[in-house]
C-alpha positions as CSV (number, residue, x, y, z in Angstrom):
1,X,0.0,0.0,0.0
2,X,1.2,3.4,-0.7
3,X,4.5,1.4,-2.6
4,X,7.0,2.7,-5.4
5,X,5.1,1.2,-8.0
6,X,2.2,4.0,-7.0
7,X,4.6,6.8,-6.6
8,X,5.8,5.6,-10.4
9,X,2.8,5.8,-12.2
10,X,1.5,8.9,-10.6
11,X,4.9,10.7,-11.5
12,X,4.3,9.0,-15.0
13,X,0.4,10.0,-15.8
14,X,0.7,13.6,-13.6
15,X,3.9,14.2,-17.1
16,X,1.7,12.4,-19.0
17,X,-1.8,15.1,-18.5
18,X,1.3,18.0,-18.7
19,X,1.2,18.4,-15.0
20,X,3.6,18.0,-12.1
21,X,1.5,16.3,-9.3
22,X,-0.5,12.8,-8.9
23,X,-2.4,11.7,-6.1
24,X,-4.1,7.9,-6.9
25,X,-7.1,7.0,-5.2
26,X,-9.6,4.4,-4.8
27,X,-12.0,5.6,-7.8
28,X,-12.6,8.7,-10.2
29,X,-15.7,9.7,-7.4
30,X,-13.2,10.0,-4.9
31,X,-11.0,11.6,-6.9
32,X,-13.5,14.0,-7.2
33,X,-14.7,14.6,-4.0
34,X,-11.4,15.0,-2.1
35,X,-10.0,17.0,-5.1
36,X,-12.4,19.4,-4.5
37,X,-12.0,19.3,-0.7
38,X,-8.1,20.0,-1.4
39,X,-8.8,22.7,-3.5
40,X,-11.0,24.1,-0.5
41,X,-14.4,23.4,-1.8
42,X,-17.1,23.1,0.6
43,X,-20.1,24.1,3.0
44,X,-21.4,27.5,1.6
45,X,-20.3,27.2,-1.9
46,X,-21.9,26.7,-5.2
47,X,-20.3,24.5,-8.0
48,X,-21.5,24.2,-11.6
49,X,-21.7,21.2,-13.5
50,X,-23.8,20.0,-16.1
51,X,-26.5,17.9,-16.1
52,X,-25.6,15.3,-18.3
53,X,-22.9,13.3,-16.7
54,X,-22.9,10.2,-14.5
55,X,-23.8,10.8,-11.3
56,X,-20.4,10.4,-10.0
57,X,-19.8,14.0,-11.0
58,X,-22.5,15.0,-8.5
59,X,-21.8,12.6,-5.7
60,X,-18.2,14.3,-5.4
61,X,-19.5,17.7,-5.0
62,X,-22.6,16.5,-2.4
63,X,-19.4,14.9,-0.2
64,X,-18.1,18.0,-0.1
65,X,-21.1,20.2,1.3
66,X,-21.1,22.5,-1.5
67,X,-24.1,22.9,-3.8
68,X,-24.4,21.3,-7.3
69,X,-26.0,24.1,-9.2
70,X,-26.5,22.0,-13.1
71,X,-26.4,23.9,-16.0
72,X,-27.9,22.3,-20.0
73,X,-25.5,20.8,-22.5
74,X,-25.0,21.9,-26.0
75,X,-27.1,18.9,-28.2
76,X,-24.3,18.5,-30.9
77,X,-21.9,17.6,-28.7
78,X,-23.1,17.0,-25.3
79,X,-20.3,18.8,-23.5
80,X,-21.6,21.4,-20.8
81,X,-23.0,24.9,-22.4
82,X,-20.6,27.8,-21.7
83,X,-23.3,29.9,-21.9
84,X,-25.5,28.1,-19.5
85,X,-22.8,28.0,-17.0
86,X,-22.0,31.5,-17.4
87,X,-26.2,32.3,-16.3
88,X,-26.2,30.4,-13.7
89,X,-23.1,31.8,-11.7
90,X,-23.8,33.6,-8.0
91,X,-22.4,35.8,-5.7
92,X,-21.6,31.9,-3.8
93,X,-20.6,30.2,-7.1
94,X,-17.1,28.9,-6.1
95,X,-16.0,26.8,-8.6
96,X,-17.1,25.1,-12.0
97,X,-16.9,21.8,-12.9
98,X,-16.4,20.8,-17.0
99,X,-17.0,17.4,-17.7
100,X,-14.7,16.4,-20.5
101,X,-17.6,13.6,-21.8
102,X,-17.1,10.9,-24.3
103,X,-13.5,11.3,-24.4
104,X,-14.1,15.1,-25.5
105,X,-12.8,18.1,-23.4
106,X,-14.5,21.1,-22.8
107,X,-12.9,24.2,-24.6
108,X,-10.0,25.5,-22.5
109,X,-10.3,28.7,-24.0
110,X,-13.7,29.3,-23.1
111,X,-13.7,27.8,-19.6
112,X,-10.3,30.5,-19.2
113,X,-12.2,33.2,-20.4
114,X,-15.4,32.4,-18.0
115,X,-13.4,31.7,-14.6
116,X,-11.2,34.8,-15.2
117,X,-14.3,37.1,-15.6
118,X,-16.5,35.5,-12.5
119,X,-13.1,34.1,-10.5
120,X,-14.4,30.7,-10.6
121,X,-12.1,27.9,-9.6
122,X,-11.9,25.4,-12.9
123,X,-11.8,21.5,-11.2
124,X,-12.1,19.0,-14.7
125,X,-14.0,15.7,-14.6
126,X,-11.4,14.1,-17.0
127,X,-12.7,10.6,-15.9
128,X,-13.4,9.9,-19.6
129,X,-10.5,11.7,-21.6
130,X,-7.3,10.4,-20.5
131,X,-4.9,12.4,-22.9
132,X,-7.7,13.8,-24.7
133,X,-6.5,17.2,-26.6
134,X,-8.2,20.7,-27.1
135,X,-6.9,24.5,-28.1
136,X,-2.9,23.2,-27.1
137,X,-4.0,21.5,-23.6
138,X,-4.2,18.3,-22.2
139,X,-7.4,16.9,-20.3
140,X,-6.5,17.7,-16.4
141,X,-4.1,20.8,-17.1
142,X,-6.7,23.3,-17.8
143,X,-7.9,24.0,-14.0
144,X,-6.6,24.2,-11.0
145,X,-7.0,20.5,-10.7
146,X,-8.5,17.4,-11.7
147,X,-10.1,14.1,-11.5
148,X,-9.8,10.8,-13.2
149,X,-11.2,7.4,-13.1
150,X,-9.1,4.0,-14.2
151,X,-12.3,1.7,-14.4
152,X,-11.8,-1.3,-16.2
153,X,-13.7,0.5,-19.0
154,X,-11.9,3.5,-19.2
155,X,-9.3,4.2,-22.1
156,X,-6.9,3.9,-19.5
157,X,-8.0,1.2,-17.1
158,X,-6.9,-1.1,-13.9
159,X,-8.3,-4.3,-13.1
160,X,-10.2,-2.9,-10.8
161,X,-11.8,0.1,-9.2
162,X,-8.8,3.5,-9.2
163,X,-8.6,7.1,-9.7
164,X,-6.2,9.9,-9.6
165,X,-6.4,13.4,-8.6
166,X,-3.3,15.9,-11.3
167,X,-2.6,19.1,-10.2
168,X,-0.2,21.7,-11.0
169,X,-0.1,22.7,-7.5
170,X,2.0,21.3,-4.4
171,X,-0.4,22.4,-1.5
172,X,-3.6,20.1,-3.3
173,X,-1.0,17.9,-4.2
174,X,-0.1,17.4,-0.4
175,X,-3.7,18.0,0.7
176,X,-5.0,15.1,-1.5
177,X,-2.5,12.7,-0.1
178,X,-3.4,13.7,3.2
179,X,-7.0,12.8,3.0
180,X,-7.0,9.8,1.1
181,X,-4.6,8.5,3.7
182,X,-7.4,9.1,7.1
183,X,-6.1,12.8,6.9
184,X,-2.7,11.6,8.3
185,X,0.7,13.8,7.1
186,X,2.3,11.2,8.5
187,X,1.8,7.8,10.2
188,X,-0.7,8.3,13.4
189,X,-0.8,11.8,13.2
190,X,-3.9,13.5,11.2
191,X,-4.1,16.9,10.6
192,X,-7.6,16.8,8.1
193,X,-10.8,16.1,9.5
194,X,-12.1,15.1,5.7
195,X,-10.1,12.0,5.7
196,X,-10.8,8.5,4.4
197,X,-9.2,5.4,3.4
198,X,-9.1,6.1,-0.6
199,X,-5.5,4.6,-2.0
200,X,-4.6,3.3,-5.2
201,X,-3.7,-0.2,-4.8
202,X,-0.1,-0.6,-5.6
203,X,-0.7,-3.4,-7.4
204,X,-3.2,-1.9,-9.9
205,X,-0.8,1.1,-10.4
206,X,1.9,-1.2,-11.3
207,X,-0.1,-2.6,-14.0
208,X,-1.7,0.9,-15.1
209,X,2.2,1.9,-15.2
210,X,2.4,-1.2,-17.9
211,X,-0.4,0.2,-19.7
212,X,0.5,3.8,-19.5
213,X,3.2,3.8,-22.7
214,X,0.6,2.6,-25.0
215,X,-2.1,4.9,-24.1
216,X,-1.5,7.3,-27.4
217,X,-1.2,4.3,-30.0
218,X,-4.7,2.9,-28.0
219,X,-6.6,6.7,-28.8
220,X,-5.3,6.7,-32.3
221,X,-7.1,3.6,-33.0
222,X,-10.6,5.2,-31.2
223,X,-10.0,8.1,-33.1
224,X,-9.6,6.3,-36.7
225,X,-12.6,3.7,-35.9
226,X,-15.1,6.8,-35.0
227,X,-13.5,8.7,-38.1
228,X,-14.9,5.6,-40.0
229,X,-18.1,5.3,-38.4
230,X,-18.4,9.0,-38.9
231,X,-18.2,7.9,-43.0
232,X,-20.3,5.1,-42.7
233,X,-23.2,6.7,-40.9
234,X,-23.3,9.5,-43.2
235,X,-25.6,7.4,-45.5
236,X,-27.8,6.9,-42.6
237,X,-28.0,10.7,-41.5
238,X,-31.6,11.1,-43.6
239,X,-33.0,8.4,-41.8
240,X,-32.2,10.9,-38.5
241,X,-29.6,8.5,-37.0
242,X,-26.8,11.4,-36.2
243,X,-23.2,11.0,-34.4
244,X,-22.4,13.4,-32.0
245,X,-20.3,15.8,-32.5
246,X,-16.1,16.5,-33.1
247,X,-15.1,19.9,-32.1
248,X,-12.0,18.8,-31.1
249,X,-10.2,16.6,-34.4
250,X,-8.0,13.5,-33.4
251,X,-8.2,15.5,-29.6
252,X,-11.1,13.6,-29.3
253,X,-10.0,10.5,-27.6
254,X,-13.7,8.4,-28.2
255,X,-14.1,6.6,-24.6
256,X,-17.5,6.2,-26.0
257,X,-19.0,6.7,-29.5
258,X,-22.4,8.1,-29.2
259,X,-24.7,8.6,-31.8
260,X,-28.3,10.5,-31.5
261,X,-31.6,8.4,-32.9
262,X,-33.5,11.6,-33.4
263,X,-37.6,11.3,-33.9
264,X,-36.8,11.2,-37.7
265,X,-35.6,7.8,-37.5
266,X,-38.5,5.6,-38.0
267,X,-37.6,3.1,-35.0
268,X,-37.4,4.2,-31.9
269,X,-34.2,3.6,-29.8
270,X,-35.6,0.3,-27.5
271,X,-36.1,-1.4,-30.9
272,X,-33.3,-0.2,-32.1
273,X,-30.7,-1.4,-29.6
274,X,-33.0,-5.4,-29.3
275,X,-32.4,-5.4,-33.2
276,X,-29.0,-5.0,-32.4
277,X,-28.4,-7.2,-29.5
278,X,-30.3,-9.9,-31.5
279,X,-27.3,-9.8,-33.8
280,X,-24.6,-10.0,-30.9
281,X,-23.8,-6.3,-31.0
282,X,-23.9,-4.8,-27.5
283,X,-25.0,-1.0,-27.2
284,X,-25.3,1.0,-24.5
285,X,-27.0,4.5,-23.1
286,X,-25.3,6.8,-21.6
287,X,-27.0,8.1,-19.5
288,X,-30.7,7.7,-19.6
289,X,-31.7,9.7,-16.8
290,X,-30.4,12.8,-16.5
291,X,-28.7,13.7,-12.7
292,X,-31.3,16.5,-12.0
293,X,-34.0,13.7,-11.9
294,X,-32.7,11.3,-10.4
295,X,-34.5,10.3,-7.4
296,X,-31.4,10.7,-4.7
297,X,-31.2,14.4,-5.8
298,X,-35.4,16.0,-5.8
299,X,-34.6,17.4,-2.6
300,X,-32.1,19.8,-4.9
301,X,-35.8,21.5,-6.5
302,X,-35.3,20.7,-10.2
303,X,-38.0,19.6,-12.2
304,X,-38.8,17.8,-15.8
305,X,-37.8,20.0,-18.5
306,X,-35.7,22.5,-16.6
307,X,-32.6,21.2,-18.9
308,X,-34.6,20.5,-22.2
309,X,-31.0,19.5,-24.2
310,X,-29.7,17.1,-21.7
311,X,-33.4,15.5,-21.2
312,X,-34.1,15.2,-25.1
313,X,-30.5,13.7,-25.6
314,X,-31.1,11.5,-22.8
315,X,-34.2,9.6,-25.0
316,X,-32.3,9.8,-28.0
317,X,-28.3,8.6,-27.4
318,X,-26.7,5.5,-28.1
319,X,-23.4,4.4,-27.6
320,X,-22.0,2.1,-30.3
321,X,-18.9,-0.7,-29.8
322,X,-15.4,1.2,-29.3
323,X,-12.2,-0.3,-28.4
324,X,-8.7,-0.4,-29.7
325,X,-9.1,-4.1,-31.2
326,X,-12.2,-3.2,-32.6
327,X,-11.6,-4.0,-37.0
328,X,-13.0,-1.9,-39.4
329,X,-15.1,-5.2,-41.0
330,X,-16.9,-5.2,-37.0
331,X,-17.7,-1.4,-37.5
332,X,-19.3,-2.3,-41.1
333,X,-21.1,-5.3,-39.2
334,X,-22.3,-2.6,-37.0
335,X,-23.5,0.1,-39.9
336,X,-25.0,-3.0,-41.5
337,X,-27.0,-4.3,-38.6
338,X,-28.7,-0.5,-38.3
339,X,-29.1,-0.3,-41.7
340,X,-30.7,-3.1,-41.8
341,X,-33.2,-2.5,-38.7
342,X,-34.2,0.8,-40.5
343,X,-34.7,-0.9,-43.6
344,X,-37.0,-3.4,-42.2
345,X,-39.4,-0.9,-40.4
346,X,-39.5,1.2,-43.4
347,X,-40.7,-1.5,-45.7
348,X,-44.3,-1.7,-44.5
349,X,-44.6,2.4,-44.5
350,X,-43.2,2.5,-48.0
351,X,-45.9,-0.1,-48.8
352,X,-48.3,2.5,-47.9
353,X,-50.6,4.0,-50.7
């Protein structure tokens, strides 16, 4: 616990994100929630985040004491709305809170430009764009700090549950380690009251550490197979099946690719996805109910259709098959497989006097 191997790959990943600190922990909600404690977050202040994220975006802030003030998405791409965020800030808004989602980041240059006018602390949710790339920066050196998740899923991934807290700066650096570690500076003598037991297993860092040098070659490949499906699906774009947008070019690391069945595709999205699963080709949804409804979080006052972008995208997103081993004959299977579960609705209508 706590071994050179850790100390290794959180030197390596904290170069790797352009930073100069690492703090691993037990998960990317962790991560989170203690990066924002370090960063001195808490009882009093607001922090924006968007509605469309997983939930563990929310349950960091809600450890913290702060208030989760949600802001819309924008629908082409799903990443938070600038704009929103920039309506929504108080005289208590502390900090703001971009999810970098899909393996997309969140412009730098517009997140600069909005904490410098309102002084808002900038704390990234990088959980799904390890090394991702937008305006010349890095996912998790845009903000003060950051927050990422090694789930087995994840571009980067352990073999188990891990995440890591990057910062440029020493004090959350030394914070961080202090809270994951029962608020202890050293052994048996704690000097944070916000302390837990939240290390990254030296044994999953070691093999993270493994992974770590092949990271770039692994995005590549996402980045070429959603360039392809991006070609292959444009003969299905009249028949309102839409991938989300690239603002971002090969930046765009792909943790997920996510396309939108909009109400001009003639089979809805549950049909869709058993047509698919029929033909061994698993799909996913993510997510398909938004965090401002969620039933943990009504006490927080918002109600259906306060966020009409995230709540449409949430009845209309799929996620498609994307990995680094993935061919370019399994994507055609894929474009095939929709094509053909289109095809076979439309025949009846088309029969239609």
């Amino acid at each position: 616990v706590l071994g050179q191997a850790l100390k290794d790959f959180e030197t390596a990943f904290a170069k790797a994100c352009g930073v100069t600190y690492g703090v691993g922990v037990a998960c990317g909600t962790d991560a989170i929630a203690l990066g924002l404690q370090a960063c001195g977050v808490g009882v009093g202040d607001e922090v924006i985040l968007p509605a469309n994220t997983f939930v563990a975006t929310l349950i960091g802030i809600v450890r913290t004491g702060a208030t989760p003030v949600f802001v819309d998405c924008d629908p082409t791409t799903a990443l938070m709305d600038l704009a929103a965020a920039a309506a929504a800030i108080t005289e208590r808004t502390r900090a703001i809170i971009p999810v970098h989602l899909y393996g997309q980041m969140v412009s730098p240059q517009g997140l600069h430009a909005l904490a410098k006018r309102h002084d808002l602390l900038i704390f990234e949710d990088a959980a799904q764009a390890h090394l991702a790339e937008r305006e010349g920066y890095r996912a998790g050196s845009v903000g003060m700090a950051a927050a990422f998740s090694f789930y087995p899923s994840k571009n980067l991934g352990c073999l188990g549950d891990g995440g890591m807290l990057v910062t440029q700066q020493e004090l959350i650096a030394q914070t961080g380690r202090s809270l994951r570690n029962y608020g202890a500076v050293r052994k048996y003598f704690h000097t944070e009251t916000g302390g837990t037991n939240s290390r990254l297993d030296t044994l999953q860092a070691a093999i993270l550490n493994l992974k770590l040098p092949h990271l770039l070659e692994w995005n590549q490949a996402r980045n070429q197979l959603a360039q392809y499906y991006d070609q292959q699906l444009m003969g299905l774009q009249d028949q309102g099946i839409i991938p989300m947008g690239n603002q971002s070019g090969t930046g765009h690391v792909y943790h997920l690719y996510v396309i939108r069945i909009t109400p001009a595709c003639p089979v809805d999205r549950t049909t869709l996805q058993l047509a698919l699963s029929e033909q061994g080709i698993q799909t996913g949804i993510h997510y398909p109910v938004p965090c401002h409804l969620q039933p943990a979080f009504q006490y927080l006052s918002y109600q259906a259709g306060a966020f009409p972008a995230t709540e449409a995208l949430s009845q209309e997103i799929l996620s498609l098959p994307m990995y680094p081993g993935m061919t370019l004959d399994q994507v055609d299977q894929v474009i095939a497989a929709l094509a053909q579960s289109v095809t076979v609705v439309r025949q009846p209508m088309d029969a239609l006097p």
